[in-house]
C-alpha positions as CSV (number, residue, x, y, z in Angstrom):
1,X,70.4,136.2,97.8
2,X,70.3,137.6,101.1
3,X,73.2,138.8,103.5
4,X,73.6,135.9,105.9
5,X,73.0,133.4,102.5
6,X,76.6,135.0,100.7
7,X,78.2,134.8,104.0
8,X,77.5,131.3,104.5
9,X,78.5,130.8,100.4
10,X,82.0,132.5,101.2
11,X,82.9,130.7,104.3
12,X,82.3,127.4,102.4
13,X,84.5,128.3,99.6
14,X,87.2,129.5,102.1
15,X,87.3,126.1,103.5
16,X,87.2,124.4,100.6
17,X,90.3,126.2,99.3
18,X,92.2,125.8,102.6
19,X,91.3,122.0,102.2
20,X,92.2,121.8,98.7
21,X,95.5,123.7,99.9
22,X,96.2,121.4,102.7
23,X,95.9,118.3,100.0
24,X,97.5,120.1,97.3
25,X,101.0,120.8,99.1
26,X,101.3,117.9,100.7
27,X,101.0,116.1,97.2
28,X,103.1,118.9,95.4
29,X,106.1,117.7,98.7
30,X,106.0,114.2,98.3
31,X,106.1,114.5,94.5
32,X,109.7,115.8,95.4
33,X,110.8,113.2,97.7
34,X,113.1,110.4,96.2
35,X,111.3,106.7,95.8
36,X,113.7,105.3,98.6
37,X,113.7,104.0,101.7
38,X,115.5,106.5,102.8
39,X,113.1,109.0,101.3
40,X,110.1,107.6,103.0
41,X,111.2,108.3,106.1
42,X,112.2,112.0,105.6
43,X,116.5,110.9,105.1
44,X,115.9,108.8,108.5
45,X,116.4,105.4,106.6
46,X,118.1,103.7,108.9
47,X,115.6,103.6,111.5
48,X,113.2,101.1,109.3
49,X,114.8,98.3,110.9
50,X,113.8,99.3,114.6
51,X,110.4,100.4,113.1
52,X,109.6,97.2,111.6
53,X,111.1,95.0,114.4
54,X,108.5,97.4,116.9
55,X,105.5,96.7,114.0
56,X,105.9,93.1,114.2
57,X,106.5,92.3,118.0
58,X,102.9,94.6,118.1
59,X,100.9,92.6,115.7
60,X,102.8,89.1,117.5
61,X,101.3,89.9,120.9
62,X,97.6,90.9,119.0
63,X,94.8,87.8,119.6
64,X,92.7,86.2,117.3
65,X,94.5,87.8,114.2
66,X,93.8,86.1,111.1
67,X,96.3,86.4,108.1
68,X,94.3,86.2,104.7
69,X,94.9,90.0,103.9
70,X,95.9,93.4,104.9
71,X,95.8,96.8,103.4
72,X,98.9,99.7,104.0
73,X,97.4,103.1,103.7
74,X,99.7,105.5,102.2
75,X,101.8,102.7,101.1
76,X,104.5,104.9,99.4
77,X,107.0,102.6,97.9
78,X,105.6,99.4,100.3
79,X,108.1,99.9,102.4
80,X,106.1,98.6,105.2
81,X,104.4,95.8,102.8
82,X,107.1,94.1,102.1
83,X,109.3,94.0,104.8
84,X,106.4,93.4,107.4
85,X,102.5,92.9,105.9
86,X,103.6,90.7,102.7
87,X,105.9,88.3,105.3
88,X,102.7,88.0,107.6
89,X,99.1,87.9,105.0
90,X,98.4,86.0,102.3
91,X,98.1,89.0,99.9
92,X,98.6,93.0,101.0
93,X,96.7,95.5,99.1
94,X,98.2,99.0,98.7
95,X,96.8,102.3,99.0
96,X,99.3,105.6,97.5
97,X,98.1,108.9,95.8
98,X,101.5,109.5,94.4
99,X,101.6,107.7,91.0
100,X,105.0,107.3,90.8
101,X,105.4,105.7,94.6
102,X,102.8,103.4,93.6
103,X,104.6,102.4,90.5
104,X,107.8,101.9,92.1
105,X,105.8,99.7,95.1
106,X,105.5,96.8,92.8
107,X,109.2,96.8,91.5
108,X,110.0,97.1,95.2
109,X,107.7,94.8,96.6
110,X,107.6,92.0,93.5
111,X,111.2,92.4,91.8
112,X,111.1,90.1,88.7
113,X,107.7,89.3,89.8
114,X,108.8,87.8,93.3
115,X,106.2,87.2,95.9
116,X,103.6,88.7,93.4
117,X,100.8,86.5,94.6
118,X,101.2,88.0,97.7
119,X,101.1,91.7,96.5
120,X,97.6,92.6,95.9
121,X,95.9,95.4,94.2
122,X,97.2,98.9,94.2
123,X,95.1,101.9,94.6
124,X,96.4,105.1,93.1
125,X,94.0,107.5,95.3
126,X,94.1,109.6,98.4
127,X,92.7,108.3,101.8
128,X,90.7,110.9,101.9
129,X,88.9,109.4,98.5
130,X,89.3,105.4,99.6
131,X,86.4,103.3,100.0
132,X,87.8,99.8,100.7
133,X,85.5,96.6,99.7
134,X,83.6,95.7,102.6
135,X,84.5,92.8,105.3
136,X,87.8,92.9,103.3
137,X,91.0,92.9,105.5
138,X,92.0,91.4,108.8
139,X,94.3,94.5,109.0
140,X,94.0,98.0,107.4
141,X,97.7,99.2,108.5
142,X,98.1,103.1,108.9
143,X,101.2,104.8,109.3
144,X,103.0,108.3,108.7
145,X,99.7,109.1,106.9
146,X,97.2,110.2,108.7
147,X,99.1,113.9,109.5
148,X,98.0,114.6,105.9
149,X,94.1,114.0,106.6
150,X,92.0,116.9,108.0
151,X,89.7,116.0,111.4
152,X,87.0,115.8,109.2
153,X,88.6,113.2,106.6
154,X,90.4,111.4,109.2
155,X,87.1,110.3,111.0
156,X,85.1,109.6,107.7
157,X,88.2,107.6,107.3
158,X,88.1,105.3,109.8
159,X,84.6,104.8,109.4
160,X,85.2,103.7,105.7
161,X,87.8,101.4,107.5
162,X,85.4,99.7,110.2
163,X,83.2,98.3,107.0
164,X,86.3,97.2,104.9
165,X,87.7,95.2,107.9
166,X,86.6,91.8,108.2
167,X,84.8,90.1,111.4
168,X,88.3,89.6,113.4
169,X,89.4,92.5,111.6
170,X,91.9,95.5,113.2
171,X,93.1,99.0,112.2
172,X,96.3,99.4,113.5
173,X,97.7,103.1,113.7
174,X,101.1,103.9,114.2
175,X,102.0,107.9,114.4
176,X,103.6,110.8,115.7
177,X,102.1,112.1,118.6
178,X,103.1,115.9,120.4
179,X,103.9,115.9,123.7
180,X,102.5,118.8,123.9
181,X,99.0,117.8,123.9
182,X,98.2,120.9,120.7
183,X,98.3,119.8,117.5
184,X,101.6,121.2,115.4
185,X,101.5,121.8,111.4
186,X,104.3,121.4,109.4
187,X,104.2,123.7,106.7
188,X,107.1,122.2,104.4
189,X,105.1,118.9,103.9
190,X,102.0,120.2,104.6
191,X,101.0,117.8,107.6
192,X,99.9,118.1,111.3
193,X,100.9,116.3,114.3
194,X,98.2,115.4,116.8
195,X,98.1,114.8,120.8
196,X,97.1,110.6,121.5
197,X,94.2,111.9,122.7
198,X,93.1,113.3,119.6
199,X,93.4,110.2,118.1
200,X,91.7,107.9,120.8
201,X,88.6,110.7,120.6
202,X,88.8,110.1,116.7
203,X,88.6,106.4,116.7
204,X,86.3,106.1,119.3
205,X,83.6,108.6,117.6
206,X,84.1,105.8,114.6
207,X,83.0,103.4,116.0
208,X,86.1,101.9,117.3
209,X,87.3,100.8,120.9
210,X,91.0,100.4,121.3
211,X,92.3,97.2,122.6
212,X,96.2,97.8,122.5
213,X,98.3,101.2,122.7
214,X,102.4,100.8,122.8
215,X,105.2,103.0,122.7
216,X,107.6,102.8,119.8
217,X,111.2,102.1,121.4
218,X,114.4,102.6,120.1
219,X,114.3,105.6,118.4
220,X,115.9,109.4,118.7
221,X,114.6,111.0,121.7
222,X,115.1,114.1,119.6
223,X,111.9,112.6,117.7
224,X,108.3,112.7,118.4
225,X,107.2,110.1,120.3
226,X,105.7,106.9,118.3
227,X,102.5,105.5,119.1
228,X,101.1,102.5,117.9
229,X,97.0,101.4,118.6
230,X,95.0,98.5,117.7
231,X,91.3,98.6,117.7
232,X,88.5,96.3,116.9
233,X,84.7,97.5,115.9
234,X,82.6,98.2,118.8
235,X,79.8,95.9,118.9
């Protein structure tokens, strides 16, 4: 093995450990956090009202939506599912890598088996591992989540998402964004915060064009700022 050969052998085990770092912390943090409300959104419980009242007027003033099924991408406990995707679709399917968030997503969502028809399938798996069924879901719902994918994942991503989306299909994103226009990390939970603009290059490069962007009112202006996007396939 030459020189040049080991170097490129090391690098790629350095950033595969950094990767498997960034994954492995992030799950080792949420492991910790209480399957609540209140501990999905970091002790700021009282703020899922304003957040789902913002998710619905958004997906209201979308065109052409059809409401057969949706998926919520790093479900948690469904907090989102139930009070907005399950009161909307037919059936939500949920996607959670912490096992005991996804378990506690169908007590939460289907107490005493309530509205069970219209809770779908959970996956227990990472985003960075999902392959959703393709032409599936008229909305693949991402929020709070995709902080915990690397620029790499989070564009293979959204390509897995543009063939699981059916032909009126959208990907709505709804995240943090810095003001600052450079992305932050968070160490504690092992996440990073990204400009918008990171995020419109990212969905763009997917395969994506994005047909609404709106602010997230009503929250702490001690808070990042909220955005929410919908996009449709480019033809």
């Amino acid at each position: 093995m030459s020189v040049d050969e080991e170097k490129i052998i090391n690098t790629q085990h350095d950033e595969q450990r950094i990767e498997n770092d960034f994954y492995g912390k992030a799950q080792k943090y949420w492991s910790e956090v209480p399957a609540t409300v209140n501990g999905m959104l970091g002790g700021l419980g009282y703020l899922n009202t304003i957040d789902i009242q913002g998710s619905s007027s958004f997906l209201s003033d979308l065109k052409n939506l059809e409401k057969n099924r949706a998926l919520d991408c790093g479900a948690g406990i469904g907090r989102i599912t139930k009070n907005l995707l399950m009161r909307r679709f037919k059936q939500t399917d949920i996607v959670e890598q912490d096992a005991n968030f996804a378990a506690k997503a169908r007590e939460y969502c289907a107490p005493n088996g309530d509205n069970s028809s219209r809770l779908g399938e959970i996956y227990n798996t990472g985003l960075q591992e999902f392959t959703p069924t393709a032409n599936k879901y008229d909305v693949s719902w991402c929020q709070w989540v995709l902080g915990h994918l690397t620029d790499e994942d989070l564009v293979s991503f959204f390509r897995r998402m543009r063939n699981g989306l059916s032909n009126n299909g959208y990907l709505i994103i709804k995240e943090n964004v810095t003001s600052s226009n450079m992305v932050e990390e968070d160490k504690k939970d092992s996440s990073i915060t990204r400009p918008l603009k990171t995020y419109e290059i990212a969905i763009n490069s997917a395969g994506f064009r994005i047909i609404k962007t709106w602010r997230q009112q009503s929250f702490p202006k001690s808070l990042y700022p909220v955005y929410m996007m919908a996009c449709r396939p480019t033809e």
